[in-house]
C-alpha positions, -999 to 999 in steps of 0.1 A, spaced: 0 0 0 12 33 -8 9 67 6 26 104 10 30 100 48 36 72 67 37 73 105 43 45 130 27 51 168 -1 71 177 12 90 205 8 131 207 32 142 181 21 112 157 -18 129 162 -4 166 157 13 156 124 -15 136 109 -43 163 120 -21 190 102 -9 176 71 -25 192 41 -57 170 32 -39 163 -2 -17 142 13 -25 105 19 -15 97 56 -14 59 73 -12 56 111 6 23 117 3 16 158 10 -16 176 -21 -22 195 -52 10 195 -45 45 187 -47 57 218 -32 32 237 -1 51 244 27 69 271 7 104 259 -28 92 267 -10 83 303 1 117 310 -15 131 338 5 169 346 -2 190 318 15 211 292 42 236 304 38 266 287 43 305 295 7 317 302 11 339 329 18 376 332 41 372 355 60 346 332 83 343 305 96 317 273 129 327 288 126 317 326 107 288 311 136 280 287 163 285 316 143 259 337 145 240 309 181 237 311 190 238 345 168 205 346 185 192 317 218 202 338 233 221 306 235 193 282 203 209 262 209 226 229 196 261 238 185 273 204 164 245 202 151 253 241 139 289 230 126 280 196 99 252 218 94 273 249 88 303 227 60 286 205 47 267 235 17 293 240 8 298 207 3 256 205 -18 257 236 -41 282 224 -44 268 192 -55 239 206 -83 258 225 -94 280 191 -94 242 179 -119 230 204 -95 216 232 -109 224 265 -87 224 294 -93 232 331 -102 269 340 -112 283 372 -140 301 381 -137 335 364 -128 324 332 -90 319 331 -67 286 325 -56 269 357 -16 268 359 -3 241 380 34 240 395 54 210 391 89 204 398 121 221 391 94 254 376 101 285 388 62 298 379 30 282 378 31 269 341 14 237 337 -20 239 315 -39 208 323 -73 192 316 -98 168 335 -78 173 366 -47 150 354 -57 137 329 -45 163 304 -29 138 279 -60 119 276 -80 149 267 -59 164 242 -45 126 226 -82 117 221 -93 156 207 -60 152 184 -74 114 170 -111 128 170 -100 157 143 -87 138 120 -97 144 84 -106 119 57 -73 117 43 -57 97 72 -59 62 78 -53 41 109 -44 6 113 -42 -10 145 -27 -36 157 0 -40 133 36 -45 147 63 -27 128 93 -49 129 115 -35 93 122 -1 77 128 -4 40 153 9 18 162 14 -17 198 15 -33 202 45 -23 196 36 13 166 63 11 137 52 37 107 42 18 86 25 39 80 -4 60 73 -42 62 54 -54 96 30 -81 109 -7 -83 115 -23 -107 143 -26 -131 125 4 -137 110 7 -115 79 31 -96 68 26 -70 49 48 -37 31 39 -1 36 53 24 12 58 59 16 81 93 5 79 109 38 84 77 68 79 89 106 88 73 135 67 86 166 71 54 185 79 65 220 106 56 243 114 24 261 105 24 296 92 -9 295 131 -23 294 129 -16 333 108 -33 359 95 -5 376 82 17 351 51 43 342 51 28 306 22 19 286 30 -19 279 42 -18 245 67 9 247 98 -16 241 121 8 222 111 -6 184 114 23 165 148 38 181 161 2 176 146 0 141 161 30 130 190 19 145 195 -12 125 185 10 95 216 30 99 202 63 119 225 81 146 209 73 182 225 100 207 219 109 242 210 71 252 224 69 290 200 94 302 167 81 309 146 95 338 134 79 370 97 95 379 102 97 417 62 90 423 50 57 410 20 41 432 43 6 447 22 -24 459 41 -52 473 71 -41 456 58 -35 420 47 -1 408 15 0 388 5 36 379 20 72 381 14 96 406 15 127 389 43 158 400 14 179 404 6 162 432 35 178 450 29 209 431 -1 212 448 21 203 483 24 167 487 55 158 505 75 127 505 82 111 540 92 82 558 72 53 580 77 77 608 69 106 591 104 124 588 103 147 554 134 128 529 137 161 508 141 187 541 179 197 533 185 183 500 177 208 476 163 244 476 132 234 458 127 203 483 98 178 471 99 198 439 139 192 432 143 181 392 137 144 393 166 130 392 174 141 426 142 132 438 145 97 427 179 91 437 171 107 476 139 79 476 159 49 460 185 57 488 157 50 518 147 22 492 179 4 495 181 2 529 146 -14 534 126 16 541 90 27 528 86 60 514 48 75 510 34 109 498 18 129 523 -15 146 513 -28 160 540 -22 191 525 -44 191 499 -82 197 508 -101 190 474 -72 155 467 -101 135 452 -119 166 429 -83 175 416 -71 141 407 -99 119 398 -78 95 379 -51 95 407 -82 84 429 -91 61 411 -62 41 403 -59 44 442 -88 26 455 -83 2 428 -54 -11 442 -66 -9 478 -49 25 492 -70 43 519 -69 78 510 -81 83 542 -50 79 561 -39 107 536 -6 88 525 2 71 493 30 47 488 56 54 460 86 43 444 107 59 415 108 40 378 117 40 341 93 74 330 110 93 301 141 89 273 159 120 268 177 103 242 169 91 206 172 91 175 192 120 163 165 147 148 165 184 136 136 206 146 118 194 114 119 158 127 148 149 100 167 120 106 204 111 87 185 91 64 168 105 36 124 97 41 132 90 73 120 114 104 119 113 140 95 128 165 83 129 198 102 105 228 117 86 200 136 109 183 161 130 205 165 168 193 189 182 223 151 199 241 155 180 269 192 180 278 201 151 304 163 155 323 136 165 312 115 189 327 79 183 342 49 185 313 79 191 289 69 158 268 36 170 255 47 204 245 76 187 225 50 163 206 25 189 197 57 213 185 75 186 163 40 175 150 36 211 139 68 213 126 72 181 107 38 187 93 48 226 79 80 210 66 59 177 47 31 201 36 56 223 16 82 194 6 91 184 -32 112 152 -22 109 118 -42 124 92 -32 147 78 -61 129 47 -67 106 22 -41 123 -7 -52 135 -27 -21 167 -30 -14 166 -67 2 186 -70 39 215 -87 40 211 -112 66 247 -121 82 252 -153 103 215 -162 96 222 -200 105 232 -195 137 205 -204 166 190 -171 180 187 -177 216 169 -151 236 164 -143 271 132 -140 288 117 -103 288 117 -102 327 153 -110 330 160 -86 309 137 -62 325 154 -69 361 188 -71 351 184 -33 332 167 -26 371 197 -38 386 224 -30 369 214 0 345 189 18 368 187 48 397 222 41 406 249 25 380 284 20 387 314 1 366 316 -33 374 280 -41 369 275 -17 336 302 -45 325 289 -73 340 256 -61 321 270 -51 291 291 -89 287 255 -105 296 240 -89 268 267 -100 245 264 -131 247 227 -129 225 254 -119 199 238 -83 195 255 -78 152 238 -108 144 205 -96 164 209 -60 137 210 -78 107 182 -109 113 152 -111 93 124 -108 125 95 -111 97 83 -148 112 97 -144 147 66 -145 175 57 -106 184 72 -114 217 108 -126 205 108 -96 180 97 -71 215 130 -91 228 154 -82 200 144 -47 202 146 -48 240 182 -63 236 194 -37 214 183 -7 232 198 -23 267 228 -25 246 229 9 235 219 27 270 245 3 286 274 14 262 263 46 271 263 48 305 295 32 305 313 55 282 301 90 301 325 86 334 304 116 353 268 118 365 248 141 346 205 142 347 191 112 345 227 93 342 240 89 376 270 72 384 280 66 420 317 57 407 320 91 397 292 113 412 301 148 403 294 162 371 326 169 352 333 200 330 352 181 301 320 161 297 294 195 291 280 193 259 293 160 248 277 135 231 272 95 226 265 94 187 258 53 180 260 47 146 256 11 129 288 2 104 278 -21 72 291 -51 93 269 -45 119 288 -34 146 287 -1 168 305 26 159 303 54 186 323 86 190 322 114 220 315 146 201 316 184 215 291 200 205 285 238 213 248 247 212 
């Protein structure tokens, strides 16, 4: 099947692209289970964005960076943070309705590491929701979506040009999409952790896909640990939203002692790395941290979904005290992207949590996410509506499959899961990033980049994928010998000046090894 624009996932910035493409152009949504089963309909805080009189793009941008702890390309902070409002109230003129109060005006929630009340949110928290399922409501007649149809190939010509895809229905099919313009809006890969926020099938297939295809992947060791996840019996099974210390939640112990007293100026609203790394630290030595709400009158009317997923799972709210732990939330990293979404490969583009455009630095800041989807779904869309580009011809260029009659052996999902836990998580340090990193080597990871996956099960071809991006964020987090954001090493815990502004660039070689260099990069 042919059309101009091909997008795989159907997160935020896969809906913003497809809702503003010019209704000339033909547009396929390909997604791996429903279209709106994804990390943006989970997102509860909101959308950071510079409503306020008494705010600013700027203080919002320098935020933005101090969170990312400087790694962040700063033209590309000011160009989003600028055009942040502008997105928001287009959304409204639209028909997006988000929360107001009583006389009229948007409700701006704090979250952490803000300096101002920013956060523009809808249904209480349960702002990505609202605005995912708006987004897939308006779209016109000249975009399809097919569901339930796993991705597992990118094609290429001769030239190497990206023109499309080759993926597997339920039952067994495969089948070839073809396309000029070929998106990858995927997500991230939180559910290569344990503990995690992640919607169940974000396993990191389009980073590794593009990958294998011979895109630059950058920024990999830095993924962020949300401080707040509900824990039951030692698993975490839902998010508890920043807002919820925005509003004045505070983290404390069994006894009630307050963990975040004289750690940072900002306390309970630190940036999260330092939250999460203060909570795993009572973690590891066997104590329980909750949130305290007490604080917060109106708990159930603000965060009905928070509620919710509460009682579910059998927490009293009336003892005014909810049990968290920190997990896998957010990949600062990617695949390597321009502000138009462009990848190193021609056809190919990258947008949202899968493709990695320096916004974000080495953490994200809170309600960051959306904002970036909706502005590279703009922005991808201006640059697609006015494009000439052919591809030179949409004859496939077949995969050279090397040591294809070797035995693939795979690991279980869950060991690989608890092993990334253990080894890759909060807290990494050298011997077991190698003791990882030799583990994962033995599933022969070149041979893994160049096998055909077209009649492996859906769950060995999540496991290749799953192997490959623990690969990459391993070498990663081996190579940067500082802690930085989300990338915390307690062998060497201070950040270190020769490492600002460098970069992890992963780059496939025709034999299908790694080839990685540091890079400085001034931005």
């Amino acid at each position: 099947m042919h059309s101009d624009v091909l997008i795989i996932g159907s997160g935020i910035a896969s809906l913003q692209l497809a809702k503003l493409i010019s209704n000339d152009l033909n547009v396929i949504i390909l997604t791996k289970s429903k279209i709106f089963h994804s990390n943006s309909n989970l997102a509860q805080g909101g959308i950071a964005a510079t409503i306020s009189v008494t705010d600013d793009f700027k203080k919002h941008g320098l935020d933005t960076i101090e969170a990312g702890r400087f790694h962040n390309n700063a033209e590309v902070v000011k160009r989003i943070t600028k055009k942040a409002p502008e997105l928001i109230h287009q959304l409204i003129e639209d028909g997006c309705a988000f929360d107001r109060d009583q006389n009229g005006n948007l409700q701006l929630g704090m979250e952490g590491a803000h300096s101002e009340k920013r956060i523009v949110h809808g249904g209480g928290d349960a702002t990505g929701k609202r605005v995912v399922e708006f987004l897939g409501n308006s779209l016109g007649r000249n975009v399809t979506v097919v569901e339930n149809f796993f991705v597992h190939e990118l094609l290429q010509n001769h030239k190497k040009e990206c023109i499309g895809v080759k993926g597997t229905y339920p039952n067994g099919k495969i089948s070839c999409f073809f396309a000029a313009h070929t998106v990858v809006a995927t997500g991230g890969c939180g559910q290569i952790y344990s503990l995690t926020s992640s919607e169940y099938t974000i396993t990191g297939d389009g980073i590794a896909l593009a990958y294998m295809t011979g895109a630059a992947v950058t920024d990999m060791e830095f993924m962020q640990f949300h401080p707040t996840l509900l824990s039951i019996d030692g698993k975490t099974v839902g998010l508890i939203s920043e807002a919820v210390r925005g509003e004045g939640a505070r983290l404390i112990t069994e006894q009630g002692d307050f963990i975040m007293k004289n750690v940072h100026p900002y306390k309970d609203l630190a940036p999260r790395h330092i939250v999460s790394q203060t909570i795993y630290s009572y973690l590891k030595n066997g104590e329980k941290i909750y949130l305290d709400i007490s604080c917060i009158n109106d708990f159930q009317q603000r965060f009905p979904s928070i509620t919710k997923m509460c009682i579910e799972n059998g927490i009293d709210l009336s003892e005014k005290r909810i049990p968290v732990a920190p997990g896998s939330h957010f990949l600062m990293g990617g695949i390597e992207a321009d502000l138009m979404g462009r990848t190193n490969i021609n056809g190919l583009y990258a947008i949202g949590e899968a493709a990695c455009t320096g916004f974000h630095g080495a953490n994200r800041l809170a309600s960051n996410s959306l904002l970036e989807g909706l502005f590279m779904g703009n922005q991808l869309a201006q640059f697609i509506n006015r494009a000439v580009y052919k591809p030179s011809s949409y004859f496939i260029k077949e995969k050279e499959v090397l040591n294809d009659d070797k035995p693939i052996m795979l690991p279980n999902a869950n060991e690989i899961k608890e092993r990334m836990m253990d080894n890759v998580g909060i807290v990494r340090e050298e011997n077991s990033l190698r003791k990882h990193l030799e583990w994962l080597e033995n599933y022969d990871i070149p041979n893994l980049l160049s096998i055909n996956l077209s009649y492996m099960s859906p769950s060995d071809k999540e496991k290749v994928f799953m192997l490959i991006i623990s690969w990459l964020i391993t070498k990663s987090a081996l190579a940067r010998t500082e802690s930085r954001g989300g990338h915390f090493r307690e062998d060497y815990p201070k950040e270190k000046e020769k490492w600002l502004k460098r970069k992890i660039i992963h780059k496939k070689e025709e034999a299908g090894k790694d080839e990685y260099n540091q890079i400085a990069k001034t931005t």
